[in-house]
N, C-alpha and C positions, 0 to 999 in steps of 0.2 A: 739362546740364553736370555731369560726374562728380565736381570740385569745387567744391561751394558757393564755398569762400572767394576760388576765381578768378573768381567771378562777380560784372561790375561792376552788375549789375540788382538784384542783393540786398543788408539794410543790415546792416553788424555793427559788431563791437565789439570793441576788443581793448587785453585786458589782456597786461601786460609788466612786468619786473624786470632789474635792472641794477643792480649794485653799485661803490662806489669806495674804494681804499684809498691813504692816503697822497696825496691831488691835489686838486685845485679845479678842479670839471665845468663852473662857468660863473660865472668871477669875478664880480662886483658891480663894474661901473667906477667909483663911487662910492667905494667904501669899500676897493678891489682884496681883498676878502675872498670866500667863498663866502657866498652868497645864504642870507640866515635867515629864518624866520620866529620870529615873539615867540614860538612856545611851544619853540624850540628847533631843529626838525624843519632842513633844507638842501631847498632845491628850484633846479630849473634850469626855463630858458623853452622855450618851443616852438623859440623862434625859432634857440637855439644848435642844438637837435637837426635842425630843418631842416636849417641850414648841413651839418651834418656828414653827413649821408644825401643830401645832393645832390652833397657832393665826393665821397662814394664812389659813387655813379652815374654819374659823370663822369669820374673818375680809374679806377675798376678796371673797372666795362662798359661806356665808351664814349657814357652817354646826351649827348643836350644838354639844358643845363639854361637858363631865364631868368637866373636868378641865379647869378653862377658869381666866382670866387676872382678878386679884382681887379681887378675892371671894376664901375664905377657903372653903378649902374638909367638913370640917365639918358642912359646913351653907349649902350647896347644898345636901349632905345627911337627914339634918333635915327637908328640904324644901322637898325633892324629894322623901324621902325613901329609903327603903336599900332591894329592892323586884329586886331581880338580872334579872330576864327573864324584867322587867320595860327597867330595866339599859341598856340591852343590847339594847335593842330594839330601847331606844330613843337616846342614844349617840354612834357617830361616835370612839370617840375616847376610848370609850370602848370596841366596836366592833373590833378595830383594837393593842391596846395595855393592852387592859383587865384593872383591877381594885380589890383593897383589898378591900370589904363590910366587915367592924366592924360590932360584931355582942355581942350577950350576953358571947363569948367564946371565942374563937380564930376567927380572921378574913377569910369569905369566898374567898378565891382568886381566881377571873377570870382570866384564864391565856389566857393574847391577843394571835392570832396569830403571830403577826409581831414583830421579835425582834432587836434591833437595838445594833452594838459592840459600842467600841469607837473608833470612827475614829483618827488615828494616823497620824503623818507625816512620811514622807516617810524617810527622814533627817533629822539628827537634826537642830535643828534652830538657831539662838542668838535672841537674847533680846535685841531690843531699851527701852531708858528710853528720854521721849516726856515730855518739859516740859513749862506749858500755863502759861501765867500772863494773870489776867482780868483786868488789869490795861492799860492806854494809855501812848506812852514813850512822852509826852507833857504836860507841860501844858496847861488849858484849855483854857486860851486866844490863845495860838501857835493853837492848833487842831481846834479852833473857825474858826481860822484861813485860815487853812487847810494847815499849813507848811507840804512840804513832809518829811519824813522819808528818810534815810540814802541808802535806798533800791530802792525808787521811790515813794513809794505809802505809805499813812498814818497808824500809826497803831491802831487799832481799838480792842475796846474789844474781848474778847474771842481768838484774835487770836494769833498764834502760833509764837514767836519770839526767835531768837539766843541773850540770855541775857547776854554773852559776847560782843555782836557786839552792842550790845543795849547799855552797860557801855560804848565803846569804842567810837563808832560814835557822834561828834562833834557837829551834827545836833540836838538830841536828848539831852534833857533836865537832867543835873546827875542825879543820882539815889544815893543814898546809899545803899548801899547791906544791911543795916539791915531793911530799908523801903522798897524794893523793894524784899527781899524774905516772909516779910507780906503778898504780897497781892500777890503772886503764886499759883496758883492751884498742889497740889500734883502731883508728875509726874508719867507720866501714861507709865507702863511697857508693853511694845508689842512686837510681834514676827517682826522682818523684810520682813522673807516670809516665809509660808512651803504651800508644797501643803499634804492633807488626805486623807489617803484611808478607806473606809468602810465597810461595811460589815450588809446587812437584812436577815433576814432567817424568811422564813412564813412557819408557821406549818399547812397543811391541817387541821387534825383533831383539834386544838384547833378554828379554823377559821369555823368548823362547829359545833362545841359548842356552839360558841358565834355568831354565824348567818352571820357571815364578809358575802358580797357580792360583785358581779364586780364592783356597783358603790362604794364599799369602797375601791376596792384594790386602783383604776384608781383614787379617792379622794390622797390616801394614793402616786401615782407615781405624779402626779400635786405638792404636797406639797413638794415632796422629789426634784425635780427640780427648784423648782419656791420659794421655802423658803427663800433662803438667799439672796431676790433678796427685796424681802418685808421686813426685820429684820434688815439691816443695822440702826447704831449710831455712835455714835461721837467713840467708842472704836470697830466697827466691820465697817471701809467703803466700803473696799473693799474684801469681800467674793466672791468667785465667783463659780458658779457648774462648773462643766468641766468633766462630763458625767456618764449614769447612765448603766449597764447591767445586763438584769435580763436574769435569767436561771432559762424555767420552767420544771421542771423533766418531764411532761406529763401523771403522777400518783400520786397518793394522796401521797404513800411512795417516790417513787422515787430511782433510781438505784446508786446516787454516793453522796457521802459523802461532806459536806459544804467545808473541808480544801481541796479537789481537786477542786470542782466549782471556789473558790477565787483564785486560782491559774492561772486559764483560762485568768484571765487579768492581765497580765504582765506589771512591770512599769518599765522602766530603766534610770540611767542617760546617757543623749548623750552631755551635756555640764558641763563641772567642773567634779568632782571625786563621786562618789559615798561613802555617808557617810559624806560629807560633807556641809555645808550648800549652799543652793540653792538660787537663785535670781528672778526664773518665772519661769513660765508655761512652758514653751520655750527651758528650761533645761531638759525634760523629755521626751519620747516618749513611747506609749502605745500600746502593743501588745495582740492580744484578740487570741486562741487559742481553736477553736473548732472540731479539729479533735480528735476522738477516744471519743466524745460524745457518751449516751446512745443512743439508738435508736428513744425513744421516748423525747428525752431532743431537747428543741428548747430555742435560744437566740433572744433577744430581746434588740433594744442598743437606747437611747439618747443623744444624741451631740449638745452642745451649736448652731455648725457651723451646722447641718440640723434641726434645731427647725422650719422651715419654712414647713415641712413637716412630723413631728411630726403628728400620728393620737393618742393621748392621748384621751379620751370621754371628753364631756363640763359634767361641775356641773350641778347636776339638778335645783341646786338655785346657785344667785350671792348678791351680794351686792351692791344696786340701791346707787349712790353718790348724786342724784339729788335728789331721796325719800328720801335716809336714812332710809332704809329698806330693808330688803332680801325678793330678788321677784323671781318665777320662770325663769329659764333661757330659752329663745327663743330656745337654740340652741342643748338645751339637747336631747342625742337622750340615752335610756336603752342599756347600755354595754351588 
């Protein structure tokens, strides 16, 4: 095979980076904050990033997933069955992240190939607290009106306002503070910026258990680049990838151990202190380190800045906007 890394016989490793500004990657339902840990640092679970790499395999190429937006595990097992060689066969994301089949006993576990850590910040971060009124600072004769605002510009539901400058400004209509924290929106707790780093580990032999193939590995690298490009909200805008490497051993075992492969890409602070909170992308520089590789270990990298030249394989299906329906893809060529 001309590519290692679409080879589902061989095991690798792949390190990845993703940064956020201004959002919250994977609130904490407890605390509705972003996930801490005690020395600072923000991390998110496998489990969000699954969700979001299987809506975009589903919503933009057409796959079918087990798990999919809206429906319980348990209405798709009653509907589908719980006949595992079925399961693998017809879902992607089974084939790539496995699945517990409940059974009369203990649950059958299909253990995926692909496992995903939690991606952490590099630095710890702080926490902005973002705070909306859905309200207009007008009345609505003034706004009928279209008086400007203190700022320039009128202000408009849903949007984001300084409710100090909003009580202060002359222009704007008073408030009472006990009428105007009525109609606020709870404020929403975000990181200011971290960038993540991550961590996949694909196990050959569970990948030939469960049948993975090159069109899932290549399903599975599309998703891990292009996910958080489909998945932005009002609490995630700016996510953004900022590069993928995989390392394939070139043997189903493989010669070197996961905690040296991750090691091979090195992240350093070049702007501000290390350990401290970060501003951008801009503050970092990335070093990739392949000498004293195995023999048979080859590297494999994606970068936002050569995505023009990216040979990633097309889906074998896409999702028609004009039908409204997943049609074969023109462009699909078998990995």
């Amino acid at each position: 095979m001309s590519e290692n890394y679409l080879n589902p016989h061989t095991r690798k490793g792949m390190v990845f980076f993703w940064d956020c500004r201004l959002g919250d990657p994977n609130q904490n339902p407890d605390t509705r904050e972003p996930r801490l840990l005690p020395d600072g640092r923000c991390y998110v679970t496998p489990t969000s990033r699954k969700r979001w790499m299987r809506d975009f395999a589903t919503d933009v190429e057409g796959w079918v997933n087990f798990v999919r937006r809206g429906l319980q595990i348990d209405e798709v097992f009653a509907r589908e069955g719980r006949d595992p060689e079925m399961l693998k066969k017809k879902y992607l994301d089974v084939r790539q992240f496995g699945l517990a089949v409940p059974g009369s006993g203990a649950a059958q576990v299909l253990r995926g190939p692909l496992v995903l850590d939690h991606p952490t910040t590099i630095d710890p971060i702080e926490i902005e607290s973002i705070t909306k009124t859905r309200v207009s600072g007008y009345s609505r004769k003034e706004k009928a009106n279209g008086a400007p605002a203190g700022n320039g510009h009128s202000v408009t539901v849903d949007e984001e306002v300084d409710l100090d400058a909003l009580m202060d400004d002359p222009e704007i209509v008073e408030h009472e503070a006990s009428k105007l924290s009525a109609t606020m929106f709870p404020a929403s707790r975000v990181i200011r910026y971290g960038l993540f780093a991550g961590f996949v580990a694909y196990d050959t032999f569970s990948g030939y258990r469960m049948g993975t193939t090159s069109d899932d590995l290549a399903a599975f690298y599309r998703a891990l680049v292009w996910h958080l490009t489909f998945s932005r909200s009002t609490m995630r805008p700016d996510c953004q990838f900022r590069g993928l490497w995989i390392f394939d051993h070139g043997t189903p075992r493989g010669h070197e151990f996961d905690t040296v492969t991750r090691k091979r890409v090195q992240v350093r602070r070049v702007r501000g202190e290390s350990g401290t909170e970060a501003t951008a992308w801009e503050d970092y520089a990335v070093t990739v380190r392949t000498e004293g590789m195995p023999a048979k270990m080859t590297m494999k990298s994606f970068l936002p800045e050569e995505s023009a030249t990216w040979d990633l394989p097309e889906s074998p299906t896409v999702f028609d906007l004009d039908r409204g329906e997943v049609v074969p893809n023109p462009d699909y060529l078998p990995a």
